[in-house]
N, C-alpha and C positions, 0 to 999 in steps of 0.2 A: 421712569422706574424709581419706588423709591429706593432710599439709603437709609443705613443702620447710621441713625446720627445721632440717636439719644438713648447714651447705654443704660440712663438712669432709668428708663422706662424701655430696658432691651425688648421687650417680650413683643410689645405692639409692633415695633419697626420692622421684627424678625415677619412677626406674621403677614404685616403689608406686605413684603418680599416677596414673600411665596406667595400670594394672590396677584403681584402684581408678574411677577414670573412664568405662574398657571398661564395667565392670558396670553402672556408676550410667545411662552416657547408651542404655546396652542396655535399661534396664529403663525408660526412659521410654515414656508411654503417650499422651501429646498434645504438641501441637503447644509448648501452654503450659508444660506441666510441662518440655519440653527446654528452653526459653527460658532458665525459672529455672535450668536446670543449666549451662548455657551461662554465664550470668551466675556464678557459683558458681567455676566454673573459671577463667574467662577474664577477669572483670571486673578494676575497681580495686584491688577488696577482697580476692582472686583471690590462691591459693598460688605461682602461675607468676607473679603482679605483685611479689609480696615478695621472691620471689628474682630476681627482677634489679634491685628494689632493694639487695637484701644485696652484688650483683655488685662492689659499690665497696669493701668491705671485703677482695675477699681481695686480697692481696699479690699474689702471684707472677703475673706479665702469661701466663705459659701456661697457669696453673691456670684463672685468670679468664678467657681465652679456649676454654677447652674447655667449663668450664660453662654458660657464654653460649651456647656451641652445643648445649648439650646441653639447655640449657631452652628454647631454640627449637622443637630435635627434638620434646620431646615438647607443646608449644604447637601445633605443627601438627599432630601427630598427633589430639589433641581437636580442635582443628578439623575434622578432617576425618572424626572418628566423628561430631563432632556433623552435618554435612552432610549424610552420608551417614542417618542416620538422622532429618535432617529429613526427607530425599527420601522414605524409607519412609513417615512418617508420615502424609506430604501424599497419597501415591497413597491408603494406607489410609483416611483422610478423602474424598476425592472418594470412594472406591470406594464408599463406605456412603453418601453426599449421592445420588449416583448410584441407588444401589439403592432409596433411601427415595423417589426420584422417580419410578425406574421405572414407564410404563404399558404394560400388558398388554397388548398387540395380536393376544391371542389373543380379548380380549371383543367385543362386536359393537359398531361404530361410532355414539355418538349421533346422531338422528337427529331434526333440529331437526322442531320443528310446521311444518305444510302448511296453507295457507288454503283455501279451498272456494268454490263460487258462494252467492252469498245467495239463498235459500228462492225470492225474487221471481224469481230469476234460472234457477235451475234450473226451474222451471216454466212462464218462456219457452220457454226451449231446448227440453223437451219438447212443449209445446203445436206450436212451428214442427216440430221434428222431427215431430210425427203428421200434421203437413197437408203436407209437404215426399215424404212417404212416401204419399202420397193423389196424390203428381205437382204439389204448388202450388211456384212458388217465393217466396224470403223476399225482399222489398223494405223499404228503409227510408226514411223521408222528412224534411225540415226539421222542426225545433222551433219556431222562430220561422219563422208562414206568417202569408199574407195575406190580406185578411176575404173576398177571393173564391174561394180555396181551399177553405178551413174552413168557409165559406157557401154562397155565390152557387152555387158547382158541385154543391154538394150540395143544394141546391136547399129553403135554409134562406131563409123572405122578410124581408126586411129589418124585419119590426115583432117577430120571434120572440126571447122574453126572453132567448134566449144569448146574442145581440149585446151586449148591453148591458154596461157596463162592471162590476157587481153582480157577476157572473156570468163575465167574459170579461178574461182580463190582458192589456193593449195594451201596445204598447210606444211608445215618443217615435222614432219612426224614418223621420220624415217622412210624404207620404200617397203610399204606394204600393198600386192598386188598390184604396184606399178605405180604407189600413189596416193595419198590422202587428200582427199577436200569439203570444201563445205559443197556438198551437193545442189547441184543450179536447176534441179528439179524433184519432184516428192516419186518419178518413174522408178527409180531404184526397188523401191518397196513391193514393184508387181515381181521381181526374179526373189526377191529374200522372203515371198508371202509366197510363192509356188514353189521355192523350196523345200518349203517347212508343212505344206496344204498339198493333199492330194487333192483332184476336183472332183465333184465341182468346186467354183473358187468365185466368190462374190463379194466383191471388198473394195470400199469406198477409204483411204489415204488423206486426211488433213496433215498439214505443215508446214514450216516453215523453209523458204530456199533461200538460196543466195547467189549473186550473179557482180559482175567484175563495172556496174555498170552507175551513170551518176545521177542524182533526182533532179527530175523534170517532172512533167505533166503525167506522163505513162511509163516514167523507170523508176524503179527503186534499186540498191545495192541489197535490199531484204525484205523480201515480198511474201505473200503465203501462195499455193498451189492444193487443189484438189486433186488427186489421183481418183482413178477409178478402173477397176480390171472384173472382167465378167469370165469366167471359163467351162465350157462345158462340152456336151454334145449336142453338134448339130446348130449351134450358133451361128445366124448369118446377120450378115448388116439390117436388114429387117430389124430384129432385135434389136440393136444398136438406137436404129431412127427412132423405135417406139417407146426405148427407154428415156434418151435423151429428151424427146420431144415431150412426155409425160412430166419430165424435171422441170422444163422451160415452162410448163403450162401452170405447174403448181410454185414455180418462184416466181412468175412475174406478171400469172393473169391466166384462167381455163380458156381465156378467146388470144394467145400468143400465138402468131402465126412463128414456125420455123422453115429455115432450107439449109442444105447441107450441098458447100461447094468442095470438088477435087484439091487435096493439099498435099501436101510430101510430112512426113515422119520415118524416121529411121527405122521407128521398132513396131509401127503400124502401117499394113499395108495390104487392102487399098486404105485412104487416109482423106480427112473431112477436115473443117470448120463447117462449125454450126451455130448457122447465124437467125439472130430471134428480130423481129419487126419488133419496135419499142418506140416510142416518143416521136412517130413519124418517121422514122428510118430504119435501115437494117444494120443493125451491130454484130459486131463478131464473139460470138457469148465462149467457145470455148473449141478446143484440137481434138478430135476423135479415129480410130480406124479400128480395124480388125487387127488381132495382134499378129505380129509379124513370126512366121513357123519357126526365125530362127532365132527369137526369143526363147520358145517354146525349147528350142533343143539344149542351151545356156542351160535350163533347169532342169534339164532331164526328165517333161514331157515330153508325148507320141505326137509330134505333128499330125500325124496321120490318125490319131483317136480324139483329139480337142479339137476346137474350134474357139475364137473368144471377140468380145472387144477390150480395147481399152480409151480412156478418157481420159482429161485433165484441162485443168478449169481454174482463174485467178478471181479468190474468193474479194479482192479491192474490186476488180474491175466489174463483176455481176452490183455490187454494194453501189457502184457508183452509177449505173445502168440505173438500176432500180430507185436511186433515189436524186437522178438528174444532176450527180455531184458536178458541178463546170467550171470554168475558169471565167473572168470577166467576156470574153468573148465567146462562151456559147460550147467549149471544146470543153471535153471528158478531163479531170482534174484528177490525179492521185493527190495531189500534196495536201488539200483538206485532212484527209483521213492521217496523215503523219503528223500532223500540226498538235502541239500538247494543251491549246489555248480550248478552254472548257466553254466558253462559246461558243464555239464551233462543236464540241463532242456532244454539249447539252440536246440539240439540235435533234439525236437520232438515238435519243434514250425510248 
């Protein structure tokens, strides 16, 4: 670069400056490298700073005022390339920060994970949807009932080992009709829906129970149950096998053979399992009978004018039927379906 080193001939050295400046702050390529040129020119250390200090040496007050002006001129003149080519350099820097950032909005939008029903849950929904589509509707009832509900109306005698506290989770909630608890089945809801329902009375009961009992293979201490109560005139077990077996046909195949063996229930009588051929075997798909008159009477229906069945059904154990759930040895497995591990849930999305 040159220097202002011959004041006696300022004007030349001035002008070399500025051409030799032009090029140098032209050909800078960063932000940094002008700085240093910036510095170079304009600083302390700076050819335009030594000629105004030299300014005191010359004599002549118009010589020395002309050059004063003329080292200014070309002071602002770097100035103002160097500005000017800061501004270039700053657009060129965003331009390419810009570009490097750029996203594509011609790609398809991510699309975050979606959650699902749980296995237990989606074979509620279908179990209610096939009886809702048979003309029942869906009721649902308390969790914490009372031992006349859960009992007395279904026509459970007070010495039957569910009562018992072994077996039945109470709660501390004072003694109202003899008793609060978590009800250890969704039956309560046939005497509190024929309460409230004259018949006819066609009502399918999702929910959840709860029972005194510890997990294994086939117990939960908190399981769900299907309810189902049919009430009319003229009702006979015919009915019954035709609905049932209709259910079994359309949850687990239109070629499901059923049979229905003799069982005891308190508040159904006569009283079934009904059991579906499946995977080679016959499993026990769910408890059924005709409703017992002395339910009937608990609600202040005419035994003698209705007729009914009632059903109930554990929406894990059909879940597990239907999709082979087992344990390493080949046995029916509840604990799958409890496990929070999404390998296992992913499985039956």
């Amino acid at each position: 670069m040159s220097a202002i080193t011959n004041l006696a001939d300022p004007m030349d050295s001035l002008q070399q400056l500025v051409i030799d400046a032009t090029t140098e702050i032209g050909d800078a390529i960063s932000i940094d490298q002008l700085d240093a040129i910036d510095t170079t020119l304009m600083g302390r250390g700076s050819s335009i700073s030594e000629a105004r200090r030299g300014l005191g040496a010359i004599k002549d007050p118009d010589e020395r005022r002309d050059t004063g002006r003329a080292i200014n001129d070309v002071a602002n003149q770097i100035k103002d390339l160097v500005t000017a080519k800061r501004s270039t350099l700053v657009a060129t820097e965003e331009a390419a920060a810009l570009a490097a950032d750029r996203v594509d909005v011609t790609l398809p939008g991510r699309i975050p994970p979606r959650g699902t029903h749980h296995l237990i849950t989606q074979t509620i929904d279908e179990i209610v949807d096939i009886f809702v589509g048979l003309g029942y509707t869906m009721a649902r009832g308390p969790e914490a009932e009372t031992e006349f509900y859960n009992f007395t109306a279904m026509n459970i005698p007070e010495t039957h080992p569910s009562r018992h506290e072994s077996d039945t989770l109470y709660l501390d909630y004072g003694e109202k009709d003899g008793g609060v608890l978590l009800r250890t089945h969704t039956s309560p809801m046939q005497a509190r829906y024929m309460e409230q329902h004259d018949p006819p009375v066609y009502v399918v009961v999702p929910g959840k129970v709860f029972r005194s009992d510890a997990v294994d293979s086939t117990h939960s201490p908190v399981f769900h149950q299907i309810e189902g109560l049919a009430v009319d005139h003229n009702i006979t077990f015919a009915d019954l096998k035709g609905t049932l077996a209709t259910f079994a046909r359309e949850f687990l195949g239109k070629d499901t053979k059923v049979k229905f063996i003799p069982h005891y229930f308190p508040f159904t009588e006569p009283s079934a399992e009904m059991h579906a051929y499946s995977n080679g075997r016959w499993i026990e798909l769910l408890g059924c009978g005709m409703v017992n008159p002395a339910v009937f009477e608990h609600v202040g229906y005419d035994p003698s004018a209705v007729t009914g069945f009632a059903f109930g059904m554990g929406p894990e154990r059909l879940a597990i039927i239907r999709h082979g759930i087992t344990d390493i040895h080949g046995n029916n497995d509840l604990r799958p379906l409890l496990d929070p591990d999404q390998r296992i849930l992913r499985q039956y999305v």
